[in-house]
VOPAGU-2260 file (C-alpha; in pm, 1 decimal, decimal comma):
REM VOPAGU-2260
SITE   aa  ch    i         X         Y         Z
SITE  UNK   A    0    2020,2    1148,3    3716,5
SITE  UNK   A    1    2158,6    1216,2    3373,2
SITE  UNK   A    2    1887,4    1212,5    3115,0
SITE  UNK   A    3    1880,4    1183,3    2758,9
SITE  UNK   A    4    1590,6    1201,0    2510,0
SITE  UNK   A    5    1573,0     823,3    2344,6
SITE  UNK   A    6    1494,6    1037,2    2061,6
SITE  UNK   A    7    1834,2    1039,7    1991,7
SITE  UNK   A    8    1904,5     701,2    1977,3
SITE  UNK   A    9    1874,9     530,2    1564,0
SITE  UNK   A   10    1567,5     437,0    1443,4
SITE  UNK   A   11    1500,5     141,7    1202,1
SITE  UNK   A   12    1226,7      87,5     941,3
SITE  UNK   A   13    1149,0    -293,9     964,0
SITE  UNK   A   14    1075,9    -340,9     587,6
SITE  UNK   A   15    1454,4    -244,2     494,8
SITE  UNK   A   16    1660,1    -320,5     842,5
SITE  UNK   A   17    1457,0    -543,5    1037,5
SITE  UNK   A   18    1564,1    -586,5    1450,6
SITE  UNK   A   19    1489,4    -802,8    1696,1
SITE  UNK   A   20    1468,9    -804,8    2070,7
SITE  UNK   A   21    1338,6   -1000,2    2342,7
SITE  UNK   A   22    1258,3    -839,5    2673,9
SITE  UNK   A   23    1237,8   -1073,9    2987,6
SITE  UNK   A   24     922,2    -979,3    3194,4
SITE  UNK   A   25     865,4    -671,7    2947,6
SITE  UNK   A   26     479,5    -672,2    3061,8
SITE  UNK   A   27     544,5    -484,7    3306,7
SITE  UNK   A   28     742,2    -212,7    3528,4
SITE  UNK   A   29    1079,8     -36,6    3350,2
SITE  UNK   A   30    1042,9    -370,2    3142,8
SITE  UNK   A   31     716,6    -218,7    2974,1
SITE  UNK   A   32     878,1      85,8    2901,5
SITE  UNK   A   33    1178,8     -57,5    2730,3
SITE  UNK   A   34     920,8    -228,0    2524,1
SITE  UNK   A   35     760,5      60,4    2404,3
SITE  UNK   A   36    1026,0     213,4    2347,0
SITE  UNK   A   37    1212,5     -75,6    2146,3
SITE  UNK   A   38     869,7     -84,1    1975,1
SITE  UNK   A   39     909,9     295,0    1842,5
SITE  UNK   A   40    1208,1     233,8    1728,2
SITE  UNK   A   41    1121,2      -6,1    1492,5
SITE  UNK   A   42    1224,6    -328,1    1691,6
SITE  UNK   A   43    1045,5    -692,5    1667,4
SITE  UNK   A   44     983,3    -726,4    2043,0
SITE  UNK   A   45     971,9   -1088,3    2228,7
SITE  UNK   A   46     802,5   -1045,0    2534,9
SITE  UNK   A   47     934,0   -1325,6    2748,4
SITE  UNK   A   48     716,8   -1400,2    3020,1
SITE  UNK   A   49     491,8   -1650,1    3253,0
SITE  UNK   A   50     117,4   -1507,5    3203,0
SITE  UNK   A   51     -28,9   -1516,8    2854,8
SITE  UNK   A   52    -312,1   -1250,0    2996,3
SITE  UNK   A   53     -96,9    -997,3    3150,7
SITE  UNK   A   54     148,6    -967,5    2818,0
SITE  UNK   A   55    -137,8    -923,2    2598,8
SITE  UNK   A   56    -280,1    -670,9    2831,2
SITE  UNK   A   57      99,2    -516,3    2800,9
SITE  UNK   A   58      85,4    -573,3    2456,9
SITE  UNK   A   59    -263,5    -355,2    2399,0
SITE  UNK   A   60    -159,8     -93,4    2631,6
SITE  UNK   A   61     234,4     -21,2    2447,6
SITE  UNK   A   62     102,3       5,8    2134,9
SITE  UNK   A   63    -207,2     268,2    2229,1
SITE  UNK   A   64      50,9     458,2    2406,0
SITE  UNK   A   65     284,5     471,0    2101,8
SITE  UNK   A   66      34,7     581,6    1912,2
SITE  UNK   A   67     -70,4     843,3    2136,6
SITE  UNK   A   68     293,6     987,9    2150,0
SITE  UNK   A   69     347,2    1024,7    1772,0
SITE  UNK   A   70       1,2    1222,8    1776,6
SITE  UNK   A   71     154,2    1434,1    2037,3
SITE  UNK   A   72     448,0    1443,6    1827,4
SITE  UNK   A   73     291,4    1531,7    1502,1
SITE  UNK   A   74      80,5    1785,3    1670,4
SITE  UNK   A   75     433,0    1963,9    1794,7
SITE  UNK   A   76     580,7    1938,6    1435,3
SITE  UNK   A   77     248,0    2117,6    1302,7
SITE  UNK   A   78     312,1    2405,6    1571,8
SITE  UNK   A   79     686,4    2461,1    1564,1
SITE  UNK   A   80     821,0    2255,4    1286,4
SITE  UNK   A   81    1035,3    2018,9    1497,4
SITE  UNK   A   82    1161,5    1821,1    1575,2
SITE  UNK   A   83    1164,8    1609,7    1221,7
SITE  UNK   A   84    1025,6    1236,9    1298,7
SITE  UNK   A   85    1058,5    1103,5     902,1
SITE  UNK   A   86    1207,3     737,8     861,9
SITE  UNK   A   87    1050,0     633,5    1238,6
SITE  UNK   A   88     859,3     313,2    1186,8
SITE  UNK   A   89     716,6     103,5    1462,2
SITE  UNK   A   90     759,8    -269,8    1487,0
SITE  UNK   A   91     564,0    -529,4    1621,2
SITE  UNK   A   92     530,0    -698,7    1984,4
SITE  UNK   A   93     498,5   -1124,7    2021,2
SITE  UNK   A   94     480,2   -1346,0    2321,0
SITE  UNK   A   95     661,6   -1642,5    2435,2
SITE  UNK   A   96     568,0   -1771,5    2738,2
SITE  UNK   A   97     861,0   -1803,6    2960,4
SITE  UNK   A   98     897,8   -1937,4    3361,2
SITE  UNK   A   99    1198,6   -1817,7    3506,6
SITE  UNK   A  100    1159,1   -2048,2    3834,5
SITE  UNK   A  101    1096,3   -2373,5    3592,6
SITE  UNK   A  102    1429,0   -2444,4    3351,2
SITE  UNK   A  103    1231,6   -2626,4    3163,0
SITE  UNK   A  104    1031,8   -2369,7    3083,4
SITE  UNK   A  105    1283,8   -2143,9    2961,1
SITE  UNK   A  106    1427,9   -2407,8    2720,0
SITE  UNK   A  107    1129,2   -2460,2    2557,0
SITE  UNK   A  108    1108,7   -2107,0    2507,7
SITE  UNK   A  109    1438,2   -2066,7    2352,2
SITE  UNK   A  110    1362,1   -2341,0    2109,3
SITE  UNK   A  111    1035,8   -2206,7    1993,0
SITE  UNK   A  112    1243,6   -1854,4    1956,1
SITE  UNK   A  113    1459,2   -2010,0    1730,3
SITE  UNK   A  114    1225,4   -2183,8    1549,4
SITE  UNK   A  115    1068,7   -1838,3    1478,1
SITE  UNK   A  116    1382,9   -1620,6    1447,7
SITE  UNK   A  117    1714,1   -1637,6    1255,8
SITE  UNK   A  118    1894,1   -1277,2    1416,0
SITE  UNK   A  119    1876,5   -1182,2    1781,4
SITE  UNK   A  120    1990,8    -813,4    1763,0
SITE  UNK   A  121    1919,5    -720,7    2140,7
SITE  UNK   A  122    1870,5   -1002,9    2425,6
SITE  UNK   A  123    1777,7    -754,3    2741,0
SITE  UNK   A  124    1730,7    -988,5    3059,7
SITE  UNK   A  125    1513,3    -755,9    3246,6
SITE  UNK   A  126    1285,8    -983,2    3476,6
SITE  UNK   A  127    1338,8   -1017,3    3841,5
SITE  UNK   A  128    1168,5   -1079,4    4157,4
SITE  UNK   A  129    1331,1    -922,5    4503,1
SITE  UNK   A  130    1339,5    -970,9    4862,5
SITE  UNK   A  131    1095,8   -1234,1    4905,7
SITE  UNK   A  132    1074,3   -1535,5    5152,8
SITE  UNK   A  133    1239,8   -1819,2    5149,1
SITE  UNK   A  134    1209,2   -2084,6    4853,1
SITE  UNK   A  135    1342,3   -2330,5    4666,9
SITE  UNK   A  136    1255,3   -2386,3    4305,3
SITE  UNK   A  137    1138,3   -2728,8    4107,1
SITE  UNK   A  138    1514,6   -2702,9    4041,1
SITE  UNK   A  139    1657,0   -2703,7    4333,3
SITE  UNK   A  140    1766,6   -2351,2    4327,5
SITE  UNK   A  141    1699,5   -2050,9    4565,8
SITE  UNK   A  142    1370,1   -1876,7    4413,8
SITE  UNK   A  143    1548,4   -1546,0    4378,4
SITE  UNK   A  144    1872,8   -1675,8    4250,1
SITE  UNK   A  145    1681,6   -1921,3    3985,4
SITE  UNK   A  146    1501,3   -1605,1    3839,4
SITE  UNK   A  147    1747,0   -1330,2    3854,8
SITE  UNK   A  148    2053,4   -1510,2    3771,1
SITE  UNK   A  149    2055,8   -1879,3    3667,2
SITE  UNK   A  150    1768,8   -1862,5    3420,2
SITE  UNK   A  151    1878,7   -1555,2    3247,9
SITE  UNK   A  152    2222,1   -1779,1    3221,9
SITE  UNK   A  153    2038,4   -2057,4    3051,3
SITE  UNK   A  154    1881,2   -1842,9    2854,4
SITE  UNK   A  155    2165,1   -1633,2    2751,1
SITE  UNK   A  156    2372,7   -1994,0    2646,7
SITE  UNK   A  157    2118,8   -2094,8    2457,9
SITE  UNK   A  158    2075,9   -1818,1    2275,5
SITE  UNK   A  159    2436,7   -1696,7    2218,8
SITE  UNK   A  160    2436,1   -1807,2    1874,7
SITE  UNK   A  161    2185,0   -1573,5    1752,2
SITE  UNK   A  162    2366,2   -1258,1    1904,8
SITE  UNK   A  163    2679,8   -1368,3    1804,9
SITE  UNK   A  164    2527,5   -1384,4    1425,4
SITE  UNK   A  165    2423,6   -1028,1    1464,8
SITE  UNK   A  166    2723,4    -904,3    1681,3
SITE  UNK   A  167    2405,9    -810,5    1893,0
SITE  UNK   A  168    2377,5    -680,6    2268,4
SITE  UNK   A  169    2325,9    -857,4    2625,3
SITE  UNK   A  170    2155,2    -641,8    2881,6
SITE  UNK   A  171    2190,7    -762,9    3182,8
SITE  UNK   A  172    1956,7    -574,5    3417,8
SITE  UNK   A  173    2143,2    -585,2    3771,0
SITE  UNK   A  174    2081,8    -339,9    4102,7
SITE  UNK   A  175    2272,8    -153,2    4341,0
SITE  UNK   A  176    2139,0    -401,8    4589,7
SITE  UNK   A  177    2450,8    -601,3    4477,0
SITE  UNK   A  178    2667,2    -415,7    4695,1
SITE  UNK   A  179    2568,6    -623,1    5024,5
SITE  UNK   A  180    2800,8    -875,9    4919,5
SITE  UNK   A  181    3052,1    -742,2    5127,2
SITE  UNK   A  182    3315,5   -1041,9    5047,1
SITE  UNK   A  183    3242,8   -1329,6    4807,9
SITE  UNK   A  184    2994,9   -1596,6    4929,1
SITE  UNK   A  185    3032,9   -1953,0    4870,5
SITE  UNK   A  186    2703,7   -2007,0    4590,4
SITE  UNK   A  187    2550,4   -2273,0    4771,8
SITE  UNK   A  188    2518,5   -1997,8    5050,6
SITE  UNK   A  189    2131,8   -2029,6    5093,3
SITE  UNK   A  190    2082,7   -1768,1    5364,5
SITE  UNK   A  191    1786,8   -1867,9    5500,6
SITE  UNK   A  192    1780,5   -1708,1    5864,6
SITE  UNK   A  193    1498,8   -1534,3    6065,0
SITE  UNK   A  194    1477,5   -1282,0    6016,0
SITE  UNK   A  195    1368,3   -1313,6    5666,6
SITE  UNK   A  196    1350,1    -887,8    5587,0
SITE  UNK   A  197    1704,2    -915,9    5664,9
SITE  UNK   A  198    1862,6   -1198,6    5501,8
SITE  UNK   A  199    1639,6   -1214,9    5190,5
SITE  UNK   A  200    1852,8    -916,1    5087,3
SITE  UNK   A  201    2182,0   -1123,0    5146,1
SITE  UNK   A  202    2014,1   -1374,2    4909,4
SITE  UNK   A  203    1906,0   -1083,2    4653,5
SITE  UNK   A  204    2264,0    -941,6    4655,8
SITE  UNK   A  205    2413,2   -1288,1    4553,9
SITE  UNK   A  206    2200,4   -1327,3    4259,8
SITE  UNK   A  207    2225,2    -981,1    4118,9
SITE  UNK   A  208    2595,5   -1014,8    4206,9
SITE  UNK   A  209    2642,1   -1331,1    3979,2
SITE  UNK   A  210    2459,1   -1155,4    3713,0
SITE  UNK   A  211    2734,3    -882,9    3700,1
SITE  UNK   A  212    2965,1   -1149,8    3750,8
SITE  UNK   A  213    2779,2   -1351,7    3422,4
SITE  UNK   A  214    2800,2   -1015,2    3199,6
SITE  UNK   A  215    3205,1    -979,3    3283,8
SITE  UNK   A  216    3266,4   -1370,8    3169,9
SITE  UNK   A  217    3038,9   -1385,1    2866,7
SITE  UNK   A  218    3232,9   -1082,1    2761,0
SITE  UNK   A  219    3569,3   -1191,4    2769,1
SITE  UNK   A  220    3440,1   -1521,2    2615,4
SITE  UNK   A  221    3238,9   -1335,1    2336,3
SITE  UNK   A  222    3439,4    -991,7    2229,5
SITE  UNK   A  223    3209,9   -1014,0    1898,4
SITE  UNK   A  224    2863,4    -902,8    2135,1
SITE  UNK   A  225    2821,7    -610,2    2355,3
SITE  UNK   A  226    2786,5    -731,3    2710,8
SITE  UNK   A  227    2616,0    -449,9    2939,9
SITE  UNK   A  228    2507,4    -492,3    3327,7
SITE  UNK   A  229    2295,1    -192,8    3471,1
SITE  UNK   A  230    2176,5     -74,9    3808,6
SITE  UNK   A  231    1843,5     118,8    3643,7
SITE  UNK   A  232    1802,0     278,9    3982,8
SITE  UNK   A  233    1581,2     313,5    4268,9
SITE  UNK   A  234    1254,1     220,4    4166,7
SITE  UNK   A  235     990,3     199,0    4464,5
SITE  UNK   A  236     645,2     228,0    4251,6
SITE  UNK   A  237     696,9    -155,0    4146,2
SITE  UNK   A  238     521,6    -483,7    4167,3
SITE  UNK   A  239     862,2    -587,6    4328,2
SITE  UNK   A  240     751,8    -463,0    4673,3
SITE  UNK   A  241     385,6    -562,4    4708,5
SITE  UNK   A  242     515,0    -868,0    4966,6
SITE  UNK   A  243     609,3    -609,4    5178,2
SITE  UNK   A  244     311,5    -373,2    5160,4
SITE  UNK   A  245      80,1    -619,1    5190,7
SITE  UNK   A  246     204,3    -768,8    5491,5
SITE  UNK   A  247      -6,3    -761,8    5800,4
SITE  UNK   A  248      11,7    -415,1    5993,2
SITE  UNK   A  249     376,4    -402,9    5908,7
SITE  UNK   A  250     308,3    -352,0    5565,9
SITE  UNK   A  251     203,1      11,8    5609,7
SITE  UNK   A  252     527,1      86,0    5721,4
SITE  UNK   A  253     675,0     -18,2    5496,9
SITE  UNK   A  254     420,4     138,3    5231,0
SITE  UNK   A  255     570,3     464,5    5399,7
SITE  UNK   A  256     911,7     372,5    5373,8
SITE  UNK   A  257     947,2     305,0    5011,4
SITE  UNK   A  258     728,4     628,1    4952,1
SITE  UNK   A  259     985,0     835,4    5133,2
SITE  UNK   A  260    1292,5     667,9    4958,8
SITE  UNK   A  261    1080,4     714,3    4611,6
SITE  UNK   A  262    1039,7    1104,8    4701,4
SITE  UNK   A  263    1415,6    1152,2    4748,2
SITE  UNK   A  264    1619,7     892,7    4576,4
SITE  UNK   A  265    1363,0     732,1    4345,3
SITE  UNK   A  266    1339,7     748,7    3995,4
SITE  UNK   A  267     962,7     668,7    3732,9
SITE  UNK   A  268     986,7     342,4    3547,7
SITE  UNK   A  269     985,0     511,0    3224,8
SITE  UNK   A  270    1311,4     659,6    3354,9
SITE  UNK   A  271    1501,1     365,0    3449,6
SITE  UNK   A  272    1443,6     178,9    3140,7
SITE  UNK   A  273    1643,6     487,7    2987,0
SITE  UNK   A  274    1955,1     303,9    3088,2
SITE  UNK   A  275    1853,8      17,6    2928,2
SITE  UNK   A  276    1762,3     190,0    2605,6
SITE  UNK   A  277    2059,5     343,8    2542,9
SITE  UNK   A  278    2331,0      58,4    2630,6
SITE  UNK   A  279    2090,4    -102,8    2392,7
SITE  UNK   A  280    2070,8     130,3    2110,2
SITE  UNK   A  281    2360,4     409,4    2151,1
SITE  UNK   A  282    2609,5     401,8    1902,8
SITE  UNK   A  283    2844,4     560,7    2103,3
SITE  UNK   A  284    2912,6     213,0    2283,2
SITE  UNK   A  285    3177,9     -55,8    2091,7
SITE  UNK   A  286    3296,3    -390,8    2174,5
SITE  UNK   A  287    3614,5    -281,7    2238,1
SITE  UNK   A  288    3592,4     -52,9    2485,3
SITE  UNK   A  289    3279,0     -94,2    2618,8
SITE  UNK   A  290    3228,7    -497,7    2692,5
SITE  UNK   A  291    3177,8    -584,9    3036,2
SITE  UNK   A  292    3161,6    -291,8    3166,3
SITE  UNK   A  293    2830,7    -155,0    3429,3
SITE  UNK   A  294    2620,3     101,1    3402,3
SITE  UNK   A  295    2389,7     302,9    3643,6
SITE  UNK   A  296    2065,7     505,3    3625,9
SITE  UNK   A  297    2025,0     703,4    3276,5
SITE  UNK   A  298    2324,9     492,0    3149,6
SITE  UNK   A  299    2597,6     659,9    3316,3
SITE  UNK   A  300    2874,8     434,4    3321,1
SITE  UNK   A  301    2962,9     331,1    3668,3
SITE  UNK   A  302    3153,4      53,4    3884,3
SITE  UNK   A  303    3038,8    -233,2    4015,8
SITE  UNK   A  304    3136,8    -368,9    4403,5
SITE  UNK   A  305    3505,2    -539,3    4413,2
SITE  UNK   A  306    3314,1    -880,3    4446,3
SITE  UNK   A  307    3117,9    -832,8    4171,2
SITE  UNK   A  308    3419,1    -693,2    3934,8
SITE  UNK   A  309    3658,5    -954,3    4080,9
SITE  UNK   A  310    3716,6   -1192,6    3773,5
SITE  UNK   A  311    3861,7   -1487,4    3961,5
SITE  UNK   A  312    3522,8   -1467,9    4160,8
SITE  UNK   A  313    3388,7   -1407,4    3834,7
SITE  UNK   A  314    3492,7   -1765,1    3736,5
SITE  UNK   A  315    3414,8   -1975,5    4010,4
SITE  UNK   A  316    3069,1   -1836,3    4005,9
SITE  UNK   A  317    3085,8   -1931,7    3632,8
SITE  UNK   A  318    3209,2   -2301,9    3668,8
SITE  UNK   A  319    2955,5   -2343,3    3942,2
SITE  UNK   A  320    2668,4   -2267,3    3739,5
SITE  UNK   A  321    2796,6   -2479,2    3485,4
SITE  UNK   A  322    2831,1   -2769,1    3706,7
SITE  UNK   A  323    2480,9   -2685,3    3880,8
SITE  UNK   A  324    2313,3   -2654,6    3526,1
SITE  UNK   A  325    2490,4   -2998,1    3418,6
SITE  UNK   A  326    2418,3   -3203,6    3689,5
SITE  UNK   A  327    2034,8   -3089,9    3573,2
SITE  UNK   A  328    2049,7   -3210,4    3254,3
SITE  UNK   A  329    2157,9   -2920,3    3087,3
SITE  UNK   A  330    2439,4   -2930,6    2900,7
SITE  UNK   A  331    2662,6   -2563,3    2796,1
C-alpha cells in the first residue's frame, strides 16, 4: 500500500474558513477514522447514522483521541522542533440520525441537514453492510442494495445542491468486491439462491457496482463537484463480518479465514480511511481531470471492472433507480 501522512493534506481554522462534512456510518470502522481525521482538520462533521448511543459513544471517543495525538504531537515539537503544527484547529462532531434500509428515514435526515447547514463541502457515503442473508427492505429493495447503493443515491440527490454551492466532493466508498459482476446484471436481479455464502456476494457486487456506476453519472452530470469512488481495501477486523463469525460451528472457520486474509492482504481501519482522506482533502485532485474516476487503498488511483466503468451500463442502472425511487414517491 502507498501511504501518505494526512499531515499533508490543508488544514482549516473554522472561525475564518469554516467546512463541512457528513460521514455516513462514521461511528464506526474506517468511517470513525475519517471522522477524526476530518475533525483535526478543522471540519464540521455530520455523523449520519441509525443509533443515537453508538455515535455519541463515537463522538466521545474521536475527540479524546484527537486530543491525545496533538499531546503526542506537541511533545515531539518540544524534543526535535518539528514538525510545525501552527494554524491546525479542530472542528466539531453532530449527529443526525439516519436509516439507510428506511428511505424515509434518510429524507428526513436530509431536510433537517439543510435546515441546519447552508455549504456541504465534503458528502463521503461511507456506510455499508456486506454479505448478509437474504432481505428485503420496508422499500421493497434488496437489504444490501438499499444501504450500499440506493440510499446513498437519495441522499446524494437531495443533497446535490449544497455541494454544488461549494464545488464540494462526493466520496463514494465502493470495494473490490465489485469485480464479481462478471457481465452486467439486470437490477431487479435479486439473487437469492442457497447457498446464501455464495450468492450474497453476487448481491454485494451489484450494489457496490451501481455505486461506481452512480459516481461516473453524477460526474458527467455535475463537472462543478469532485466525484470520487474508492475500494479502501481489505479490511477483515470489521463489524462487517460478525454474521459470519458468529455463525454456529462454522463461524470459527471463518474467524480463521478472515484472520489469515487480514495477515497477508489486510490493511488497519485507520489505514483505509487514508484513501478517503485524501480524495477528500488533496489538492492535487481537480474537476477536470479527476471526476469520475476510482481509487484504491491509500488513494492510488486505479480502474474499476468493465461493468462498472461501462457508461451505457452506467445509465440504465441510472434510469432504473430513478424509476424505482419514483414509483416510491420520490421524485429526482
Amino acid at each position: 500500500m502507498v501511504r501518505f501522512d494526512p499531515d499533508t493534506l490543508p488544514y482549516y481554522n473554522p472561525e475564518f474558513e469554516r467546512k463541512v462534512a457528513i460521514v455516513t456510518g462514521g461511528n464506526s470502522g474506517i468511517g470513525w477514522y475519517t471522522v477524526l481525521h476530518l475533525y483535526m482538520h478543522g471540519f464540521t462533521v455530520y455523523i449520519f447514522g441509525r443509533n443515537s448511543n453508538r455515535v455519541n459513544k463515537a463522538t466521545n471517543e474521536i475527540t479524546t483521541e484527537a486530543k491525545r495525538r496533538y499531546i503526542s504531537l506537541n511533545a515531539k515539537i518540544k524534543k526535535d522542533g518539528t514538525p510545525n503544527i501552527e494554524n491546525r484547529y479542530m472542528g466539531n462532531i453532530n449527529y443526525i440520525h439516519a436509516d439507510l434500509a428506511d428511505l424515509k428515514s434518510v429524507e428526513h435526515a436530509c431536510k433537517k441537514f439543510i435546515k441546519l447547514e447552508h455549504q456541504l463541502d465534503v458528502l463521503i457515503n461511507n456506510a455499508a453492510v456486506m454479505a448478509l442473508p437474504y432481505e428485503i427492505t420496508k422499500d421493497g429493495f434488496e437489504l444490501q442494495m438499499q444501504t450500499d447503493y440506493i440510499s446513498h443515491f437519495l441522499l446524494t440527490m437531495r443533497l446535490l445542491p449544497l455541494l454544488k454551492r461549494t464545488n464540494g466532493r462526493l466520496i463514494n466508498l465502493s470495494s473490490l468486491g465489485h469485480i464479481l459482476e462478471l457481465w452486467y446484471w439486470p437490477m431487479n436481479q435479486t439473487w437469492n439462491f442457497k447457498p446464501n455464502m455464495i450468492f450474497t456476494w453476487f448481491r454485494y457486487a451489484m450494489a457496490k457496482t451501481a455505486l461506481i456506476q452512480f459516481t461516473k453519472m453524477i460526474s458527467i452530470k455535475n463537472p462543478d463537484i469532485l466525484c470520487l469512488s474508492i475500494h479502501p481495501g481489505l479490511m477483515m477486523n470489521t463489524n462487517l463480518f460478525s454474521y459470519w463469525t458468529r455463525l454456529p460451528i462454522v463461524g470459527i472457520f471463518f474467524w480463521a479465514l478472515f484472520q489469515i486474509v487480514s495477515y497477508f492482504f489486510g490493511v488497519s481501519n485507520e489505514e483505509g480511511s487514508l484513501a478517503t482522506i485524501r480524495c477528500a482533502l488533496s489538492e492535487d485532485l481537480c474537476y477536470e481531470s479527476d471526476n469520475g474516476k476510482y481509487f484504491s487503498t491509500g488513494g492510488v488511483e486505479s480502474r474499476p471492472s468493465y461493468v462498472a466503468n461501462n457508461l451505457d451500463d452506467a445509465a440504465s442502472t441510472w434510469i432504473w433507480t430513478i424509476h424505482q425511487l419514483r414509483d416510491r414517491g420520490f421524485e429526482i
